[in-house]
N, C-alpha and C positions, 0 to 999 in steps of 0.2 A: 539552407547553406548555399546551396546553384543560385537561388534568386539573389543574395550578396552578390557573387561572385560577380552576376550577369550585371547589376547595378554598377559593381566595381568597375566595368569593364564599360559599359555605355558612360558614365562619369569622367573613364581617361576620355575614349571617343571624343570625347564632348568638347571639351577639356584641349584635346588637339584641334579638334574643327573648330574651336574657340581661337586657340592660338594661330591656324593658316588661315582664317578668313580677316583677323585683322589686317588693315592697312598701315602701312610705316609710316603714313603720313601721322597719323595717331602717336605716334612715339613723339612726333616731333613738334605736335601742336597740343601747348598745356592749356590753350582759355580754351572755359567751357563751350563756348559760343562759336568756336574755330568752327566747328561739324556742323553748324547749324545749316539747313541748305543740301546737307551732302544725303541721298537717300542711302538708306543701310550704317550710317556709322551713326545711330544713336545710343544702339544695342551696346555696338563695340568698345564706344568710352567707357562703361560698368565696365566692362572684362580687361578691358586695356592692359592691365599688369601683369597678369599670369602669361596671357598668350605672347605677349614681347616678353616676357620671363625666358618662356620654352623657347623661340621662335633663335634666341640669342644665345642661350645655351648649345642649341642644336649648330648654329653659322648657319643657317638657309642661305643661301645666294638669295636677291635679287629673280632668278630665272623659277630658280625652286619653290619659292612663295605662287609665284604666277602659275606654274603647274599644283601646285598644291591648293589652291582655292576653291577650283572645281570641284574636286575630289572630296573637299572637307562640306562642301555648300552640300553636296547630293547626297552625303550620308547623314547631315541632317536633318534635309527634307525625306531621305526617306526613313529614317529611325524618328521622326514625327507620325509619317504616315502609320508606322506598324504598332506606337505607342498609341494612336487614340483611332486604332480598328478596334470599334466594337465586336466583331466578330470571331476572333482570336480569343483563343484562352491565354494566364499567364504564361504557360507554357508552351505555348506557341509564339508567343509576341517573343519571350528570352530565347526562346531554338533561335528564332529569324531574329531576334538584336544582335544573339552575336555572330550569325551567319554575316551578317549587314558589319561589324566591327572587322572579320576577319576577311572578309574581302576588299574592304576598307584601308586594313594596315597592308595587305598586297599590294595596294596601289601606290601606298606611300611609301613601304621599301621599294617600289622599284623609282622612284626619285632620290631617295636618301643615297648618301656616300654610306659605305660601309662604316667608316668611323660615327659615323650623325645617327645610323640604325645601333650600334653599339650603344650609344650615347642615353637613347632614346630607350632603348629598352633596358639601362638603366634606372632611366628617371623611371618609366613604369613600373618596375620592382620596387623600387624607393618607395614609390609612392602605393600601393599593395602593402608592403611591410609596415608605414606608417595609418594604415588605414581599415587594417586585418582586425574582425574584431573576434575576441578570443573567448 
């Protein structure tokens, strides 16, 4: 049931560092071939919807994308590193994934407006509730 829970919760992770590492240029270039060229946005066309989904939901500024990229790049890279250490038990890789989430979302409440953190942990109950398996 914890290993759900922990999955649930690397999936939102994911899911946001999805949605802050897009580029707006992506919203706004529909031929395939736009990105072609550009190193890192080949990834991001797959995901293109959901993350401009959230990104629009929440109103990021402009400033707040640009502080949030970092933030979502290093939790990937490192909830990569902790997913394929051999060394770790499951139970230790889910202690430290969502050690790694929850200091994660500390960094991006303190960029969010109060209303965007409300917002936000909205869609994440929403998205828990539809995804709870019973």
């Amino acid at each position: 049931m914890i290993y759900r829970f922990i999955q649930r919760i690397v999936v939102v992770a994911a899911i946001m560092g999805a949605c802050i590492a897009a580029r707006p240029v992506l919203a706004q270039n529909s031929t395939p071939s736009g990105n072609a060229g550009q190193p890192g946005l080949g990834v991001a066309k797959h995901h293109k919807g959901p993350r401009m989904a959230i990104w629009k939901q929440l109103g990021l500024t402009k400033d707040q994308k640009t502080a949030l990229r970092p933030i979502m790049k290093d939790q990937r890279t490192q909830a990569k590193a902790i997913r394929t250490n051999q060394s770790l038990s499951m139970k230790q890789k889910r202690a430290q994934l969502r050690a790694l989430h929850m200091q994660t979302m500390r960094k991006v409440n303190k960029i969010l407006t109060p209303g965007q953190r409300a917002k936000l942990h909205a869609m994440m109950m929403k998205w828990r509730k539809n995804h709870h398996r019973r």
